[in-house]
N, C-alpha and C positions, 0 to 999 in steps of 0.2 A: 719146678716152681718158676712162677715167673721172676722178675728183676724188681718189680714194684715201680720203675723208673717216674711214670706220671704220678701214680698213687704217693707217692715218699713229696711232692711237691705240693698235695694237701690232708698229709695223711692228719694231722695235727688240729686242724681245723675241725674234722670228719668225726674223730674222737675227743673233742672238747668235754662230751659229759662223761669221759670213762674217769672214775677213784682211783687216781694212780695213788696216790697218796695211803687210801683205806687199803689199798691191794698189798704195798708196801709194809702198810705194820699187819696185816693179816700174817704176809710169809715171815714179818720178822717174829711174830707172835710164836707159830708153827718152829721156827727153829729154835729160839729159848726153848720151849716145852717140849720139841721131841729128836732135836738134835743132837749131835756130837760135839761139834765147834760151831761160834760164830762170828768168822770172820769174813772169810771169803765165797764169795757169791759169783755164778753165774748165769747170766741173764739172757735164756738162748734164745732165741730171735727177737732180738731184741727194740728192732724196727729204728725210732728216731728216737729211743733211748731215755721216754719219761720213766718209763720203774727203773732203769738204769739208774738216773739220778736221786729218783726218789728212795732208791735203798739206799745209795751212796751218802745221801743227807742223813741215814740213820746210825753212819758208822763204819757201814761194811766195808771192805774193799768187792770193786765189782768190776767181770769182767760181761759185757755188752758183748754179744755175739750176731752177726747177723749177714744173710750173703747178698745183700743189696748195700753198692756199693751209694745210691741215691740215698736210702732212709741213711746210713750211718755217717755221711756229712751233715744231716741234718742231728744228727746222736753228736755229734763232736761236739757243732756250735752249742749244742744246749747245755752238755758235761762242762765246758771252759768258765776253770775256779772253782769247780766241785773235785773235791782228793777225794783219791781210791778210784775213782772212775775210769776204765779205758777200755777200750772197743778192737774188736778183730773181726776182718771180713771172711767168713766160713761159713762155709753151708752145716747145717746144723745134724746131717747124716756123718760129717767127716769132722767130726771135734777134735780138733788136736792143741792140746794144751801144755806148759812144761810143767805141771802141776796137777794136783788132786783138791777139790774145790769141796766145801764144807756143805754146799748146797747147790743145785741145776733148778733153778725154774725157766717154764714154759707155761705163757701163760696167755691167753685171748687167741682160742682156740688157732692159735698159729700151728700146731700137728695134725692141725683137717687138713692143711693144705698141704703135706705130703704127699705125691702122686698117687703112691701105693702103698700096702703094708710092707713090701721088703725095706722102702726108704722108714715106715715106721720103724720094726728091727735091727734097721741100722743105726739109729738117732739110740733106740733105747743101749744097744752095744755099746756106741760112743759113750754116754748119761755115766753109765754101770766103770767106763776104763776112766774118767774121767771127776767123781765123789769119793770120799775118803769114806771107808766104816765105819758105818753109824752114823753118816751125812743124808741128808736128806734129797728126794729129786719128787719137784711141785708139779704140776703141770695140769692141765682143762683140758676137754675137747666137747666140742659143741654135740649136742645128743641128735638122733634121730628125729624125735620130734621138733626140736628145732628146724632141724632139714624140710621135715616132712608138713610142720604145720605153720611155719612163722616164716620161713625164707620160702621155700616150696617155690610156686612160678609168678611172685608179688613183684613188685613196682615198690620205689620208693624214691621220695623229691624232697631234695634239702634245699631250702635257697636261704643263704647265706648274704651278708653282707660283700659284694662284688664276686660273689661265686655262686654259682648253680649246679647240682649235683641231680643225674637222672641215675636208677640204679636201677637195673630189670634183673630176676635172677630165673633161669632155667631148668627144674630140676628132673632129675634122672630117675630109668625105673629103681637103681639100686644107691636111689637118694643122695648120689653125689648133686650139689648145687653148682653152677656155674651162674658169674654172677660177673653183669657186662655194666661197667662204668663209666661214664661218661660227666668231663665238666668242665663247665664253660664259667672262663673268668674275665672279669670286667679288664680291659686295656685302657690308657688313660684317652683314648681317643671316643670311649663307650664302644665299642666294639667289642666282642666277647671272642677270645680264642679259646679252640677243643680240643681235650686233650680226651683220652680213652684208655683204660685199663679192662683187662679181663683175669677173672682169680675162679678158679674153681676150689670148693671143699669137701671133704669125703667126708664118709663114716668111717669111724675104726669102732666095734664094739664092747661092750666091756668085755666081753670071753678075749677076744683077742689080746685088748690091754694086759687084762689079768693071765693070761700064758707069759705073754712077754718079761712082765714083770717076774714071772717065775723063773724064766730061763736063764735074766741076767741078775739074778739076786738079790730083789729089791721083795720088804717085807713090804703089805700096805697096810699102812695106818690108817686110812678114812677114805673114806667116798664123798665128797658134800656138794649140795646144791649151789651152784655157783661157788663166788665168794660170801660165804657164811660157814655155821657149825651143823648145819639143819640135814637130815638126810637126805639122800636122793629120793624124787617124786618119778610117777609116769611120766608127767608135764613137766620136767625139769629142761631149761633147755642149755644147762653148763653145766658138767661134772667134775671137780677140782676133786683129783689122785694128789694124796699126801702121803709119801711110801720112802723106807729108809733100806738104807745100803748094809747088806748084809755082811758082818764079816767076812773076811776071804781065808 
């Protein structure tokens, strides 16, 4: 995966209209109703750490996970005077905790961007060493059709107050997306400097998900379209896996 290094300098901007907030009492919703404990949370790639604080704001203690060490100075400055909140730079295949955590979300399909299914496997291994029984593990990934009919080989132009966002995406015969970023931001002189990122994301299937989850002991509780209660469509382009930790 890459570092995120330019992307973490406007990731925040980029995602101004995502519901961290609606996303937040959705998982907190999910845990009262089909959890064990709720206290402790963590928040696996956790980027510059809005659901980080937006759980934090509900109570929880939360630990913000994430292996860009760019997004998680931006995750600090934002945490500073929210309690329970703290953050650890880990790639999210190699969780190591000194604890067992009451709930693991992964959420805005940051598991597409896994390179492979072994690093899938492994993330879920870690997930399974890392939930107490009968804790819950939340987590998205973006569907095929999204790959295949909404990112597929599109263009897309944000232009932003003193910033401009080009975003062209690439996609593969076996619908991985690679998706080349490019943005240029206003200097106080009007000159525009260019910064560039490149992120690619895969498909993981549900057969696969649903083996995974079998191997490491997680029951599922629901398939749902996006963030809502609604079942998965053909044309769904977010799948939210809401699946609990089996006794051991």
């Amino acid at each position: 995966m890459s570092g995120y290094g330019d992307l973490a300098l406007f990731y925040d901007r980029l995602t101004g209209n995502v519901g961290y907030s609606e996303i937040a009492e959705l998982i907190d919703g999910l845990i009262n109703k089909y959890g064990s404990e709720h206290e402790v949370i963590v928040d696996l790639a956790c980027g510059t750490g809005t659901l980080s604080v937006e759980l934090g704001r509900l109570g929880y203690d939360v630990i913000g996970v994430d292996s860009s060490e760019d997004m998680l100075a931006a995750a600090f400055d934002k945490a500073e005077g929210i309690q329970g909140v703290s953050f650890l730079c880990q790639d999210m295949t190699e969780l190591s905790l000194w604890g067992a955590a009451d709930a693991v979300v992964c959420v805005l399909d940051s598991l597409n961007h896994l390179e492979n299914e072994k690093q899938l496997e492994r993330t879920f291994s870690a997930v399974s060493d890392h939930v107490c029984d009968g804790g819950l593990f939340i987590f998205d990934l973006n569907t095929e059709y999204k790959h295949r009919k909404v990112l597929a080989d599109n263009a897309f132009c944000y232009d932003m107050d003193g910033l401009f966002c080009s975003w062209q995406n690439e996609v593969s015969e076996d619908g991985s997306v690679t998706e080349y970023l490019n943005f240029f931001e206003e200097q106080e002189d009007g000159s525009y400097q260019r910064y560039s990122e490149e992120i690619t994301e895969r498909i993981y299937p549900d057969a696969l998900v649903m083996r995974l989850l079998s191997a490491y002991e997680f029951e599922l509780i629901g398939r749902f379209d996006g963030f809502s209660d609604k079942p998965v469509k053909e044309n769904s382009q977010r799948v939210l896996y809401v699946c609990r930790r089996l006794n051991r």
